[in-house]
C-alpha positions in Angstrom: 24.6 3.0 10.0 21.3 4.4 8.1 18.2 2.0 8.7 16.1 1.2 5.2 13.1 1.9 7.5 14.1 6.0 7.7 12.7 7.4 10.9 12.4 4.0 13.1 13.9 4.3 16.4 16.9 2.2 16.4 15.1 -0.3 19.1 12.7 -0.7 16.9 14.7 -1.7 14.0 16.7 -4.6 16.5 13.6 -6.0 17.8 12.9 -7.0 14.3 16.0 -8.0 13.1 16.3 -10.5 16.3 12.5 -11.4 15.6 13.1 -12.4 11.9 15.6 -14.6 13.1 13.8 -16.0 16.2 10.4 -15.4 16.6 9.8 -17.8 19.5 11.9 -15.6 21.6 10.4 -15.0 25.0 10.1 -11.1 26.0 12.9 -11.1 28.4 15.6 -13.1 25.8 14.7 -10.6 23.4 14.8 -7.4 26.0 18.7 -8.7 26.9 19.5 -9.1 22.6 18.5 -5.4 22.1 19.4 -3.7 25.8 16.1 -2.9 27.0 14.4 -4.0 29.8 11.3 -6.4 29.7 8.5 -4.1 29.8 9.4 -1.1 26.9 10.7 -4.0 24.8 7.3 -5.7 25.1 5.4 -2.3 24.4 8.0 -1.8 21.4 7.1 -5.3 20.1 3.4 -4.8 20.7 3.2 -1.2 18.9 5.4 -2.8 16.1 2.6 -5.4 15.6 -0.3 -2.8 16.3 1.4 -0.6 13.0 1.3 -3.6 10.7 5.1 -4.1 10.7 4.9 -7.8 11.9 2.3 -9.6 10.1 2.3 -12.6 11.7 4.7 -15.6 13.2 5.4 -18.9 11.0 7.7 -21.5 11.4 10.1 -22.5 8.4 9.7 -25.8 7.2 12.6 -27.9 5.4 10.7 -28.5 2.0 13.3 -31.3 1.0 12.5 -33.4 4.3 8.7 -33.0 2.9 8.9 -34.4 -0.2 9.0 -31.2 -2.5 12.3 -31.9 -4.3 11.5 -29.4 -8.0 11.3 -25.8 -7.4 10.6 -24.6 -10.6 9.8 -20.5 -12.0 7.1 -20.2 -14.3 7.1 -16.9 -16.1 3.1 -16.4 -17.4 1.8 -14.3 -20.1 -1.9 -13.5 -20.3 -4.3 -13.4 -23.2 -6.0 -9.8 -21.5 -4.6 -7.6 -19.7 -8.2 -6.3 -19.5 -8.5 -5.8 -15.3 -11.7 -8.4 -15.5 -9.1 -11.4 -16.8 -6.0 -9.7 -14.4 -8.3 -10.2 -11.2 -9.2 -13.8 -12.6 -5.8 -14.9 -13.1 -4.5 -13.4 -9.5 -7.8 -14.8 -7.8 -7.0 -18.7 -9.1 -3.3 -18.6 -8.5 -4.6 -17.5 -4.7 -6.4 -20.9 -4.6 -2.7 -23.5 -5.4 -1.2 -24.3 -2.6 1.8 -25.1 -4.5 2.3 -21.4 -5.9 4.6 -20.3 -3.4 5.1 -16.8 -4.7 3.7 -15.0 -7.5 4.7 -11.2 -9.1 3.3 -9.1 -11.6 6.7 -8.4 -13.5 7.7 -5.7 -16.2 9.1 -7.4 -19.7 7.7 -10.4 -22.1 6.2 -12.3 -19.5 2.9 -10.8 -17.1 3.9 -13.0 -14.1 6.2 -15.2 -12.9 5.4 -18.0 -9.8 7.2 -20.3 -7.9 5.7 -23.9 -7.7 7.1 -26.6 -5.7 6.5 -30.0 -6.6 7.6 -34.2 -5.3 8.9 -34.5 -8.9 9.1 -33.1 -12.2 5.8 -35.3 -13.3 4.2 -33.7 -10.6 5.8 -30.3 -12.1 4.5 -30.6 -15.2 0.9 -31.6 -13.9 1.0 -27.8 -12.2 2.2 -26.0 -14.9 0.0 -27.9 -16.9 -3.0 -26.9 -14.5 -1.7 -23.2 -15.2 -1.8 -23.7 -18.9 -5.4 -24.5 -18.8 -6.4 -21.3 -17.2 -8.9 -19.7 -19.4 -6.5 -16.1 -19.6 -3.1 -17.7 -19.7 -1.3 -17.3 -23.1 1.8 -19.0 -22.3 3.9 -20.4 -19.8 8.0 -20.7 -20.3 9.2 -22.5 -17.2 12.5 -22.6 -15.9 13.6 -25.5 -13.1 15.9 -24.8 -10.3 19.3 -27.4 -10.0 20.2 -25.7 -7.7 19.1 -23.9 -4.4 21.7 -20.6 -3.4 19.8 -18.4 -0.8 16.4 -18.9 0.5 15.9 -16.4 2.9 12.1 -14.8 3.7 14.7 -12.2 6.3 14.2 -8.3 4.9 17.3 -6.4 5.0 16.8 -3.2 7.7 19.8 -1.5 7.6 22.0 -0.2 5.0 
């Protein structure tokens, strides 16, 4: 079985696999899941940290249980694609909270974002506040009935 990371040592490859899953694993737990003892499992998972392949540790939150019941997908087109407007538009969509995600996409639209919201008023109000930006066209927004896969796991192996 080919790993999408090419020449990462196999070791490697588990100890983030069982991280994505677990991160709150101790060294030794982890050490028995990929068959290594404690020490060169924590060098491995130190090294992998040190080369930017773990970027940090979070905990995944149940976003229904907090009150954000809309996930909605806003695809954006800009007024510029001069870089000046580009970096303005990226820069403010840094600064809500409520942007989950945001791409620069290929096609009609310049960007698409996630926004989470209580409630479809509160919805509107965002995509609203998006509307206003200075360098934003138009917005076509699309609301999710539905949630199928959320994962934020990265396949490593073919």
């Amino acid at each position: 079985m080919k790993n999408i990371t090419g020449r990462m040592h196999r070791s490697d490859v588990d100890i983030l696999e069982e991280l994505q899953n677990d991160s709150r694993v101790t060294v030794s737990e982890l050490a028995d899941r990929v068959n290594l003892s404690d020490s060169p499992c924590w060098r491995r998972w130190k090294k992998l940290e040190e080369e930017g392949y773990i970027t940090g540790y979070s905990a995944t939150l149940d976003r229904k249980k907090l009150g954000l019941q809309v996930v909605g997908f806003s695809q954006i087109r800009l007024n510029s694609h001069h870089p000046i407007d580009t970096e303005k538009f990226e820069l403010a969509i840094r600064e809500f909270n409520w942007v989950m995600t945001c791409f620069c996409i290929t096609g009609e639209a310049d960007f698409i974002v996630q926004i989470v919201a209580n409630n479809l008023d509160q919805y509107y109000e965002r995509a609203s506040e998006l509307r206003r930006l200075p360098y934003v066209w138009s917005i076509q927004s699309s609301i999710a009935i539905k949630e199928v896969k959320n994962t934020n796991q990265l396949p490593l192996r073919n």
